[in-house]
Steps between C-alpha positions, in 0.01 A plus 500: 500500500389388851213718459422395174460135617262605764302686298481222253436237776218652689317530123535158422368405831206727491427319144543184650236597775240711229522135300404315835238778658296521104539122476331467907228760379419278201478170657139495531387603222784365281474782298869608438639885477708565252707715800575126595730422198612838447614474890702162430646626177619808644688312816660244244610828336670687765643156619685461142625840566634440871663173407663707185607763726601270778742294207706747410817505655598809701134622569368333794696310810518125475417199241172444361386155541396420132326214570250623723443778233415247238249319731337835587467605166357187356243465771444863439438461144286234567237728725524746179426234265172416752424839600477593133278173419259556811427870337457402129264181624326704808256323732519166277876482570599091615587451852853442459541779365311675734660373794891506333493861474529564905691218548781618261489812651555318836723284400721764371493707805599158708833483260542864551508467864635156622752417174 
């Protein structure tokens, strides 16, 4: 199971990074790639399944701290919900927008790493 985790752990980082490197490539131009959202989707996705994995008794060493979970995946779903909106709107997308995707993705590596 160890294995499994680390497997699933370096993926959903290298999402997390893909999301940030196609979102730095686009900031000139504004003019989002779809990798972008896909990127952001597919982290929120393999962080469901580690927090599943991690919740089930007997699996994995420790207690999973639920509330940090929650956080990460609402911030998480939050980038989605922006990523996906910068690629449907494409160079026209708002600011906020614009700007909220990294800083969700930031934001939820800070929780990751200092909650």
């Amino acid at each position: 199971m160890s294995f499994l985790m680390s497997v699933l752990v370096v993926l959903h980082l290298i999402c997390w990074a893909v999301a940030l490197g196609t979102w730095v490539a686009a900031a000139r131009t504004r003019q989002p790639n779809s990798g972008m959202a896909h990127a952001v989707a597919g982290a929120v996705v393999i962080g469901v399944l580690m927090a599943v994995l991690v919740s089930i008794p007997g699996l994995t060493d420790g207690d999973p701290n639920h509330m940090k979970l929650g956080i990460k995946l609402l911030v998480g779903l939050v980038a989605v919900v922006l990523a996906y909106v910068a690629d449907k709107k494409g160079p026209e997308t708002p600011s906020a927008v614009w700007f909220g995707i990294p800083t969700a993705i930031v934001l939820n590596v800070i929780i990751a790493v200092f909650v």
